[in-house]
KEKE-3310 file (N, C-alpha, C; in steps of 0.2 Angstrom, whole numbers, plus 5000, padded with zeros to 4 digits):
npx = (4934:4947:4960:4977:4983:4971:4969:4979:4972:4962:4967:4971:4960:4953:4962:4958:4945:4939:4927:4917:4914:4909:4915:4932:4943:4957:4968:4982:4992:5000:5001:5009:5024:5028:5040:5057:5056:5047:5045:5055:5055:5045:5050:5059:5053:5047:5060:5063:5055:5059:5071:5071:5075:5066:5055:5056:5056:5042:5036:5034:5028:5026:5024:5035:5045:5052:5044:5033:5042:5045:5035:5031:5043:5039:5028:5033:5043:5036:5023:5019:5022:5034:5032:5025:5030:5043:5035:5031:5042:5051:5062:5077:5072:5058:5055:5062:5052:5041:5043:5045:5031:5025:5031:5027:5014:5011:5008:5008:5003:4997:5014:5015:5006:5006:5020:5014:5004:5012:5020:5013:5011:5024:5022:5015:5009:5003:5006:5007:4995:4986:4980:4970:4961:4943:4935:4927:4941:4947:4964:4968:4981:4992:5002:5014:5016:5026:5028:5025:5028:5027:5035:5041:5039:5032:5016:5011:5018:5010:4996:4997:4999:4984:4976:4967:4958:4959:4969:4973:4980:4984:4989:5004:5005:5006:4999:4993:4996:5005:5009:4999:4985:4976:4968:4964:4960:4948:4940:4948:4948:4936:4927:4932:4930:4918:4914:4919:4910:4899:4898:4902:4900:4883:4876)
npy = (5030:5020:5008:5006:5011:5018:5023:5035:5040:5043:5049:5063:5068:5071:5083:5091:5092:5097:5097:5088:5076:5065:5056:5048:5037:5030:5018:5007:5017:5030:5047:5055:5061:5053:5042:5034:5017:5011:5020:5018:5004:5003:5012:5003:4994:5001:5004:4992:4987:4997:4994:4982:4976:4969:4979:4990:5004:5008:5003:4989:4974:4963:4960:4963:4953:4953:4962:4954:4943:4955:4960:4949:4947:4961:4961:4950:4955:4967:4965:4955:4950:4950:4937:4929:4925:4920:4909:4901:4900:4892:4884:4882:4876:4876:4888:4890:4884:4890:4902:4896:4893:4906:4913:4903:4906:4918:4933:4947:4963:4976:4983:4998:5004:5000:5006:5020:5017:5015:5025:5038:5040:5046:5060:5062:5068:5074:5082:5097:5100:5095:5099:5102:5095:5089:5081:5064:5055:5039:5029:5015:5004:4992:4983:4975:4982:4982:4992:5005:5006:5005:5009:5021:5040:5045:5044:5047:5063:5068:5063:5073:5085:5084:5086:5079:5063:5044:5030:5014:5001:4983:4972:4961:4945:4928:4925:4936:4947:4958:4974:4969:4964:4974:4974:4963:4954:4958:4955:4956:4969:4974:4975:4987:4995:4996:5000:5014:5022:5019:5029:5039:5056:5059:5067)
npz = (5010:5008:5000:5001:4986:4985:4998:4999:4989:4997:5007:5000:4994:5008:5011:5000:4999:5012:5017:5010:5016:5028:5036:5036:5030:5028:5023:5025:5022:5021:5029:5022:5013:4995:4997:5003:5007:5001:4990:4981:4978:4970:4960:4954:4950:4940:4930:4928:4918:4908:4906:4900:4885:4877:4878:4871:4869:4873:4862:4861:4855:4861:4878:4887:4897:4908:4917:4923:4931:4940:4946:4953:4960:4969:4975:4985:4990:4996:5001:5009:5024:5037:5048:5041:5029:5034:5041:5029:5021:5030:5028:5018:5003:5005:5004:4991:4983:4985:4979:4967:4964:4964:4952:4942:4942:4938:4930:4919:4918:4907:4901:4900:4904:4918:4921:4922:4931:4944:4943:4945:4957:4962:4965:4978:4990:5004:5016:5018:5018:5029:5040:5036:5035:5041:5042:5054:5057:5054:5056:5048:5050:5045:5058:5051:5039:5025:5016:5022:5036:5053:5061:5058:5061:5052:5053:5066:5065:5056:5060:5071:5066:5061:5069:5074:5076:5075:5076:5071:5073:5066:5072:5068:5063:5059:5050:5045:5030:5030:5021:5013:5020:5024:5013:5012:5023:5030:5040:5051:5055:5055:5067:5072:5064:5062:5075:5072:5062:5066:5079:5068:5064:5055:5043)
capx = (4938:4951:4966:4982:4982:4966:4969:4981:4967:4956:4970:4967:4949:4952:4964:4955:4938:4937:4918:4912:4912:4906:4922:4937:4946:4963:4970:4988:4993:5003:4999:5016:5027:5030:5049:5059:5057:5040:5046:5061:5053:5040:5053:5063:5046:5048:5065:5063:5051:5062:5077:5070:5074:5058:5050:5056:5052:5035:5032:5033:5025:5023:5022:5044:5047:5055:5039:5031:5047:5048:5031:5032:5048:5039:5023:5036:5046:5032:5014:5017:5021:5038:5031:5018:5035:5046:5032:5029:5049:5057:5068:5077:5068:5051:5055:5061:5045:5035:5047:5043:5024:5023:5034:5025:5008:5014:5004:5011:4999:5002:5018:5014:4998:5010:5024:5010:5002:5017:5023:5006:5011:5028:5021:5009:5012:5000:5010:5007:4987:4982:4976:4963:4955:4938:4930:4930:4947:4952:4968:4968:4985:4997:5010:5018:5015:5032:5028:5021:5032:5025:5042:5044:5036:5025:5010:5013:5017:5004:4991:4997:4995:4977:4974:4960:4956:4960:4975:4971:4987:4984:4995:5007:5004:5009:4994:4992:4999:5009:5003:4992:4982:4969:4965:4964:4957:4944:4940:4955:4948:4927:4923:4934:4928:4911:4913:4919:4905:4893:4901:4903:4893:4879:4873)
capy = (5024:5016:5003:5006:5018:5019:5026:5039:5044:5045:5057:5066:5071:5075:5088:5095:5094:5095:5095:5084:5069:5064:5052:5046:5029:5028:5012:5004:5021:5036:5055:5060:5060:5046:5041:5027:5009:5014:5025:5015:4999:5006:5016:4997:4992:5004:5003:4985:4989:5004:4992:4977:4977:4969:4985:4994:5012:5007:4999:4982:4969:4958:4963:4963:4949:4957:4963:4946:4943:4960:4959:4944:4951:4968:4957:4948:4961:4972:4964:4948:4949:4943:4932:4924:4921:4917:4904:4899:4898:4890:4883:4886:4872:4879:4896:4890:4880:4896:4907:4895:4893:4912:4913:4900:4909:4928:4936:4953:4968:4977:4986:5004:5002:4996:5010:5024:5017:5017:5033:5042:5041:5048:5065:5060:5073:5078:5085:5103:5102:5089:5102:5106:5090:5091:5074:5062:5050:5033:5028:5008:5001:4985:4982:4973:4983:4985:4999:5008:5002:5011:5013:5028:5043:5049:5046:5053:5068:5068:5065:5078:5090:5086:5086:5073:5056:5039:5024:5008:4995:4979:4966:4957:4936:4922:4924:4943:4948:4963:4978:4966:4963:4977:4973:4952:4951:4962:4951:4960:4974:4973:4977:4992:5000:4996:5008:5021:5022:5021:5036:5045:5061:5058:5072)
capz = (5012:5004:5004:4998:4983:4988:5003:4996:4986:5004:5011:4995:4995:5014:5011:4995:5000:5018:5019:5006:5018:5035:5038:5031:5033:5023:5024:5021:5017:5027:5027:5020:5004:4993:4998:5009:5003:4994:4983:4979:4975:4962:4957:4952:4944:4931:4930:4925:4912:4905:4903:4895:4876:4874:4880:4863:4870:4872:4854:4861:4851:4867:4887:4891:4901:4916:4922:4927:4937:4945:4950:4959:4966:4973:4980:4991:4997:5002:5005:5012:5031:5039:5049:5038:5025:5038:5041:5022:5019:5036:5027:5010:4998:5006:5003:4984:4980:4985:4974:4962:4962:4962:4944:4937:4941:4936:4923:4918:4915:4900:4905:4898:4910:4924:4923:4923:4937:4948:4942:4946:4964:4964:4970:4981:4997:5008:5023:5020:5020:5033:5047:5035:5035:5045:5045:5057:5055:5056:5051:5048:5046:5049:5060:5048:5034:5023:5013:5028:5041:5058:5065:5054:5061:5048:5053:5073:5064:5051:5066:5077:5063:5057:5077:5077:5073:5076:5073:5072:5071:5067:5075:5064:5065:5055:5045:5043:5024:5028:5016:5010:5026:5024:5006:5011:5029:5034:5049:5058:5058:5054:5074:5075:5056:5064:5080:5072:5059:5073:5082:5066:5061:5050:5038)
cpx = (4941:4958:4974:4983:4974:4964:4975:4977:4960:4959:4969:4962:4949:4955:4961:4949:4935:4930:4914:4913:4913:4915:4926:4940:4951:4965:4977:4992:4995:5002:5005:5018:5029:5037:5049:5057:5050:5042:5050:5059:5049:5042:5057:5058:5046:5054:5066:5059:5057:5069:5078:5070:5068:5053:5050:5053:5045:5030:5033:5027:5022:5027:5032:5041:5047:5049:5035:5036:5049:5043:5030:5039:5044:5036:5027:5038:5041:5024:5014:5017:5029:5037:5028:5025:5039:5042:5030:5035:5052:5060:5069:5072:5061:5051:5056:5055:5041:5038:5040:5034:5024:5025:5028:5017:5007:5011:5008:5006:5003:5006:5018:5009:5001:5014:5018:5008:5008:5021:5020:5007:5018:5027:5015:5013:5007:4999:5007:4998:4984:4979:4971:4958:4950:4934:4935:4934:4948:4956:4969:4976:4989:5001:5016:5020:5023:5034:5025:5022:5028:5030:5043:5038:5032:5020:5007:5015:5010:4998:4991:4996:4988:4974:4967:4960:4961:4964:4972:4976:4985:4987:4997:5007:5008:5004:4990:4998:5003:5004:4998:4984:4975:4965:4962:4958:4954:4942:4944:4952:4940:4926:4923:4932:4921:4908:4914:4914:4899:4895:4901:4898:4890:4876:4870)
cpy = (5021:5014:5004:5015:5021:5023:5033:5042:5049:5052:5063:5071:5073:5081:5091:5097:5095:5093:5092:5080:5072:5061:5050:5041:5027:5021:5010:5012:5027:5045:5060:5058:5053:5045:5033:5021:5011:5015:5019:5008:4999:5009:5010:4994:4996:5003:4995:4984:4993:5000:4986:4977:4976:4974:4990:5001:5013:5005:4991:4978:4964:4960:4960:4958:4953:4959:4959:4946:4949:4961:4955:4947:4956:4962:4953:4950:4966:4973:4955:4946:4946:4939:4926:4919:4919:4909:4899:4894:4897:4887:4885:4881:4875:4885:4896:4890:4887:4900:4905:4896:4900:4915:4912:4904:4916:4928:4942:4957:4970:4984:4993:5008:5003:5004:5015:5024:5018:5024:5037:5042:5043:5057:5064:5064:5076:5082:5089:5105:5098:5094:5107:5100:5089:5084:5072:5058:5044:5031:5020:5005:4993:4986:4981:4975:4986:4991:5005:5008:5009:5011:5017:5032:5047:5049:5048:5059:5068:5069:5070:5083:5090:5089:5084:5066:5051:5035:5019:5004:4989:4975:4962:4949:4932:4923:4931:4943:4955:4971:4976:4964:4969:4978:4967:4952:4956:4961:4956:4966:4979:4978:4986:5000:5002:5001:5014:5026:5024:5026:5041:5050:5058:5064:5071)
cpz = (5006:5005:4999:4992:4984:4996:5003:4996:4991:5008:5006:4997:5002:5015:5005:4995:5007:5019:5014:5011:5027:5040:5034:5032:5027:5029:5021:5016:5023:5024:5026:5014:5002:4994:5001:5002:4997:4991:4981:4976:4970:4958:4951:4949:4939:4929:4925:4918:4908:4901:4901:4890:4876:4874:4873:4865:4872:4868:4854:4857:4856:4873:4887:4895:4908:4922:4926:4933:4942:4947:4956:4964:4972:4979:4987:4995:5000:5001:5007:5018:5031:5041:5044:5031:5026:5041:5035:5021:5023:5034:5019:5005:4999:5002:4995:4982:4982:4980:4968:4959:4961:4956:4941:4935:4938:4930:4924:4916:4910:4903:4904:4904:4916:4926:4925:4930:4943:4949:4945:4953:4967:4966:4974:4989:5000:5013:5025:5021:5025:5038:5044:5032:5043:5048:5049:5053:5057:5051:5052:5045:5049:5052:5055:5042:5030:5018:5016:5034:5049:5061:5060:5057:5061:5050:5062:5070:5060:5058:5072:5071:5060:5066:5080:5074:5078:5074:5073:5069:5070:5069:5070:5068:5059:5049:5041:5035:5023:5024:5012:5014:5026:5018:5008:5015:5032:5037:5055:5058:5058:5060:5075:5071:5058:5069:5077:5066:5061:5076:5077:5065:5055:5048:5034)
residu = (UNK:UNK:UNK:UNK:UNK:UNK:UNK:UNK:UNK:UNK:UNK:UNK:UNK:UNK:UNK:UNK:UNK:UNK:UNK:UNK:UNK:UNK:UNK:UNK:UNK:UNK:UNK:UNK:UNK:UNK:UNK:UNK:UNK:UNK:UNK:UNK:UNK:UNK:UNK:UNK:UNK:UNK:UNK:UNK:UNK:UNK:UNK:UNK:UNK:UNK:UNK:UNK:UNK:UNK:UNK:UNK:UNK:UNK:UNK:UNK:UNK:UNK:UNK:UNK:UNK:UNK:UNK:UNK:UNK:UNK:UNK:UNK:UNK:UNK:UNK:UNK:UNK:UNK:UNK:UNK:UNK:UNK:UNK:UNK:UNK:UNK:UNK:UNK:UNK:UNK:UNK:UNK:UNK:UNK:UNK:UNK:UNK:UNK:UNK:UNK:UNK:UNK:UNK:UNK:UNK:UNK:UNK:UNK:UNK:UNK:UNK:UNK:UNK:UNK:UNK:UNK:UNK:UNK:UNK:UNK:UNK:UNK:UNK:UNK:UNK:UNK:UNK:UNK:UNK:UNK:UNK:UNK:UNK:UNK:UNK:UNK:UNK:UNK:UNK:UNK:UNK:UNK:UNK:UNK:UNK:UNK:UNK:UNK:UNK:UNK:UNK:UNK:UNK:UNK:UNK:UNK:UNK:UNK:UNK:UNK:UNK:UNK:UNK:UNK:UNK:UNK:UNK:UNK:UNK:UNK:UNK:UNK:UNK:UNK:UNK:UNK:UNK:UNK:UNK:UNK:UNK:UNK:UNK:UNK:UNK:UNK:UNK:UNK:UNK:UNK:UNK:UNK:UNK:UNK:UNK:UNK:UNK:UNK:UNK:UNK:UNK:UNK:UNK)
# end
């Protein structure tokens, strides 16, 4: 089980190891290649780093700027929900004043750290082996989720080739966090992780 890159990680180990586990439960995360707004956006996270003088090749003295402000950028473009920000920032001054408190809050990890991690998921493809995962499946994702948007039909293909398991949409709201949603609020989806746990095989 896991959320995000963690859920990645969970398609992983289903296609590698089919029978080391009982069940699987990716979350916040699709069973096809890294591309679309994903890719592109963590692609603009390194990109920001790389073209920060402060960065000096990666013999910076102190964490480049840029990546503060371009973290906060990602987090809003893709895990915070439309609605929920459409309700945050109904008007422009709302929607500044929230910019601003998330500036002023920005820590930056240290940027060498940062590209790595992003980059580390530019081959992530598990297309070609999903019809040799054998556990049982639940796939847990958001409606609203922006880096996993369910109007793209990966993960309807993806499920018709493993040719088992389970979806589970959560309904996007005012107060759901987009691809943040199965990290935040596990409330939303407790009952349904709980059935299928109960149902799964036990070995």
């Amino acid at each position: 089980m896991g959320n995000s890159m963690g859920g990645m990680l969970t398609w992983v180990w289903g296609v590698n190891h089919p029978d080391f586990m009982d069940a699987l439960v990716p979350m916040a995360s699709l069973p096809g290649p890294m591309s679309g707004r994903n890719w592109m956006m963590r692609r603009m996270l390194i990109d920001a780093v790389r073209t920060d003088p402060a960065w000096d090749g990666g013999n910076y003295k102190e964490q480049p700027p840029n990546l503060a402000i371009a973290n906060v950028w990602f987090s809003i473009a893709t895990s915070n929900g439309e609605k929920r920000l459409a309700k945050i920032g109904n008007w422009r001054e709302a929607a500044d004043a929230y910019v601003d408190q998330r500036l002023a809050e920005a820590k930056a990890p240290d940027a060498n750290d940062a590209m790595y991690q992003w980059n580390a998921s530019r081959d992530f493809d598990p297309t070609a082996d999903l019809g040799k995962i054998e556990a049982a499946l639940l796939v847990i994702n958001s409606e609203d989720d922006e880096r996993n948007p369910p109007e793209l039909d990966t993960l309807d293909k993806g499920m018709a080739a493993i040719g088992h398991g389970e979806v589970y949409i959560i309904p996007a709201t005012a107060e759901s966090t987009g691809h943040g949603t199965t990290g935040s609020q596990a409330a939303l989806y407790a009952d349904r992780l709980a059935e299928f746990l109960e149902s799964a095989p036990k070995t």
